[in-house]
C-alpha positions, -999 to 999 in steps of 0.1 A, spaced: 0 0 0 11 33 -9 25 62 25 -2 79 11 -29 58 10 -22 40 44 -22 75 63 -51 83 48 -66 54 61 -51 59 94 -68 96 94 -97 84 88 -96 59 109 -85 82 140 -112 108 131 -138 80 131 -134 68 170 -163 74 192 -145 99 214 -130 122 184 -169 115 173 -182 132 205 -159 160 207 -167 169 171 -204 162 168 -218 193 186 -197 213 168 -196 200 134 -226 175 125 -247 200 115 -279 193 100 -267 164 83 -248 152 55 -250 147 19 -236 113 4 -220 118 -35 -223 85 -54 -215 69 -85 -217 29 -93 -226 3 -73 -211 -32 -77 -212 -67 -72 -172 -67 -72 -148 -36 -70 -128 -55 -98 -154 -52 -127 -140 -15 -133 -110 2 -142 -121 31 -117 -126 20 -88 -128 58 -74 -163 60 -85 -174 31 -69 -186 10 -39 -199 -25 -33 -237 -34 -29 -225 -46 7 -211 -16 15 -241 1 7 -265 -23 32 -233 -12 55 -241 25 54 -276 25 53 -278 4 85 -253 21 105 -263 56 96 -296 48 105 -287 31 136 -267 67 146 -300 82 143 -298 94 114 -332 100 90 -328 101 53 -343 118 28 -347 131 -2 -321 160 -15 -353 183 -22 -371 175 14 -335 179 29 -334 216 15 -367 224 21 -357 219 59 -335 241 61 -357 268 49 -388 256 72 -363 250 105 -348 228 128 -354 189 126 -353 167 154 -331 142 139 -302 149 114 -306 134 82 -285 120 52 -292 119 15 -283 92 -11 -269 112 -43 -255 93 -74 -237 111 -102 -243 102 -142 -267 82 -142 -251 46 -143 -272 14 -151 -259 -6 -117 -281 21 -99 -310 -2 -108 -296 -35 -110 -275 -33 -79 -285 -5 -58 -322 -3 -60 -334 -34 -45 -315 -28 -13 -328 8 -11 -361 -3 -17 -355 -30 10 -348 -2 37 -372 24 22 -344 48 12 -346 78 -9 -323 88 -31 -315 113 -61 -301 106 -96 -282 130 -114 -286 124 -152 -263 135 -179 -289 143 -206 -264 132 -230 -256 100 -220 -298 96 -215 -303 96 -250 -267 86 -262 -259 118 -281 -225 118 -262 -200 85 -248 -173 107 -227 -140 102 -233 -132 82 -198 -158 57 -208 -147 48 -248 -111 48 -230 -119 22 -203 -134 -3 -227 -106 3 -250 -80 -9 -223 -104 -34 -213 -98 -48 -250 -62 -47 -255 -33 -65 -241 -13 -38 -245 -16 -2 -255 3 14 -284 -9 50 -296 5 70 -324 12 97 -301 42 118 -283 59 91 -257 36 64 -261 47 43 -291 66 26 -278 36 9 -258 29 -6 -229 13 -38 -210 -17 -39 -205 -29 -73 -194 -38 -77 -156 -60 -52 -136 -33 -33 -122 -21 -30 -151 -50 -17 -167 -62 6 -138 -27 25 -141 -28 22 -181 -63 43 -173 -53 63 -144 -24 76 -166 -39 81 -202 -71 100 -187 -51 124 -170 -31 129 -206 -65 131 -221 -67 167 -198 -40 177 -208 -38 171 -248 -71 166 -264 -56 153 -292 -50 122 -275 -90 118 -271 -90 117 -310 -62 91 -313 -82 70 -289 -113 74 -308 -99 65 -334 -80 35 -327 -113 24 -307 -137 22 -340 -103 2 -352 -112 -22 -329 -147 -19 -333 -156 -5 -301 -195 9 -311 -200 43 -289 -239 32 -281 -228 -2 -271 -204 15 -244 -233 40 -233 -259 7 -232 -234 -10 -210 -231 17 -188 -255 44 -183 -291 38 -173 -320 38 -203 -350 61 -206 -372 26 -200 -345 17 -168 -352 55 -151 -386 49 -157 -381 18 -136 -363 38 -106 -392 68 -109 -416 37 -103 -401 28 -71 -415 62 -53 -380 66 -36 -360 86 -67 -359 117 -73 -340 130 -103 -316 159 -108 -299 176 -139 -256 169 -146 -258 188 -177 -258 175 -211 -224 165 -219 -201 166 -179 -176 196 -188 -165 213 -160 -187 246 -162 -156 271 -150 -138 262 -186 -166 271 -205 -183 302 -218 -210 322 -199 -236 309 -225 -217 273 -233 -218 267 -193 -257 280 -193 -263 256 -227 -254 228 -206 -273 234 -178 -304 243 -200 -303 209 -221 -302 187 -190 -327 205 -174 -353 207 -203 -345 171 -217 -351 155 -184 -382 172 -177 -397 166 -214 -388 132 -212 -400 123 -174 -426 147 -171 -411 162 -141 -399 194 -129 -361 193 -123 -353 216 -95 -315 199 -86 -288 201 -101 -251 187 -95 -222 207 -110 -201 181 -133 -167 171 -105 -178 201 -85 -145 212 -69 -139 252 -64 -120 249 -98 -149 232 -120 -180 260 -105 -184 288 -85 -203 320 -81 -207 324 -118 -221 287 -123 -244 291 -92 -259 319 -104 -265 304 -138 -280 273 -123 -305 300 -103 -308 318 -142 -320 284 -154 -344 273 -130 -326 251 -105 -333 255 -68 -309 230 -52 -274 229 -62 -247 203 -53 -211 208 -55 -178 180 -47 -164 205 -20 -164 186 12 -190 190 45 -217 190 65 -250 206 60 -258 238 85 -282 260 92 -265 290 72 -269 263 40 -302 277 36 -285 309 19 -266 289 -2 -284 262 -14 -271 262 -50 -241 258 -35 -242 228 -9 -217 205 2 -217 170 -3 -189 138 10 -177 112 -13 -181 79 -6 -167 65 -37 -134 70 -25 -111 42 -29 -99 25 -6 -98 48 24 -138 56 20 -148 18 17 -157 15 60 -174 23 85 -146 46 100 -149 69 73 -191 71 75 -190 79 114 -160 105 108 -187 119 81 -218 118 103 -206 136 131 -185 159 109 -149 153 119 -137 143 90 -152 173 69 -141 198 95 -103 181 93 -107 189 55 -120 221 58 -97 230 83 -121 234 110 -145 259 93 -183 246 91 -190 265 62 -164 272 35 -165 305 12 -173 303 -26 
């Protein structure tokens, strides 16, 4: 195990003991706290990015113990709405998942529905209706293909291995950060992709949940859905009216489609360099209510000022996320107030 990794762990661990848990709770708990989520799988090792993703166990894990710490969950829009109508008697957590991903259904519905859980999806209007694959997700099947990678491009032709999982997971972890940094590697892997074959809609059908499989979740009376934009850019590299063009799409294909008004919204990675004040006010221009970012924290009281802007913690954090340490350090807030270095709320 990486230094890194193991003292992350060993933070997490330390800020998840009962008695760093009681000095912390009345001070940083807040409200509550809002989950982020991706996939949810059978096994961690059917995916090349295991960052986005926890096991089915692990979520019977969470929703158990947060329950049994007294926590109530609900809905990302009830959740708001109690901050604006007052203190609760009980804190709650929310379930959110990002994209839109099929496993939400296969693997993670029937043991929300078992507990009664709500939960929001977050739905890239894009991937809905398969107008766009996103460059990580035609990469990851392409590495998934090939036993070893050689691109026509700067410092890779000489190639590499790419045969085992860790292999593969670095092979992934390395050319998506390139991908960043050189878009011109995205069209080299496009192209050698259809080379192979690799059809764009089969990726997106593989992956990403179908207008018939939403249907299925709305059915359940626990989802609630919320725009990600049409195509996942981060909003802060784009154009004024590119940034409010995503936001639109999402919100008016979703809401033609589903016949629902989309009040939430989740900014595409959602750090303090992908949105801000500009992209919050946007979201407001478009007719979003609720806004969720990636910055790390509880929910408080002063939320209800900013709740276009609210905080949410990662659980699809891997490995040091994957326990119960890290959800107790999250429920009573030690772990967000060690990342926000001790401030309850942090500025835009």
């Amino acid at each position: 195990m990486e230094v890194s990794t193991a003292l992350k762990r060993a933070t997490i661990r330390m800020l998840g003991t009962k008695p760093i848990g009681r000095i912390a709770a009345p001070f940083y708990r807040g409200r509550g706290v809002i989950f982020t989520l991706h996939r949810v799988l059978e096994r961690p090792e059917s995916t090349l990015i295991p960052g986005i993703a926890i096991t089915q166990r692990f979520l019977e894990d969470l929703v158990r113990y947060t329950r049994k710490r007294g926590f109530e969950f609900l809905a990302l829009e009830e959740a708001a709405n109690s901050l604006l109508v007052g203190h609760r008697r009980s804190p709650f957590a929310c379930l959110t998942f990002d994209d839109g991903y099929a496993d939400i259904l296969t693997n993670a519905l029937p043991i929300l529905e078992a507990y009664r859980i709500p939960f929001t999806v977050f739905l890239v209007s894009g991937f809905l209706n398969r107008t766009v694959v996103g460059s990580w997700n035609l990469l990851e099947e392409f590495i998934l293909q090939v036993p070893r990678i050689c691109l026509p491009h700067p410092g890779l032709e000489n190639g590499f291995s790419s045969r085992s999982l860790e292999e593969k997971r670095a092979a992934f972890r390395m050319l998506n950060l390139l991908q960043w940094r050189d878009k011109r590697l995205t069209a080299t892997i496009e192209e050698m992709a259809a080379d192979r074959g690799i059809d764009p809609r089969k990726v997106l059908d593989a992956r990403y949940l179908t207008e018939v499989q939403v249907r299925r979740l709305l059915s359940s009376g626990l989802c609630e859905l919320g725009g990600h934009t049409y195509s996942h850019p981060p909003l802060s590299h784009l154009t004024r009216e590119a940034a409010r063009r995503e936001l639109v799409d999402s919100r008016a294909t979703l809401s033609a489609t589903f016949g629902v008004e989309i009040n939430l919204v989740a900014y595409p990675f959602g750090s303090s360099g992908q949105c801000g004040s500009r992209e919050f006010s946007l979201a407001s221009e478009c007719g979003y209510r609720v806004g969720v970012t990636t910055r790390p924290g509880n929910v408080f009281a002063e939320h209800r000022d900013k709740l276009l802007a609210l905080p949410r913690t990662g659980l699809s954090l891997f490995p040091h996320a994957h326990n119960l340490w890290f959800v107790e350090a999250s429920l009573t807030g030690a772990r967000n107030a060690f990342m926000n270095r001790l401030r309850r709320v942090r500025r835009e």
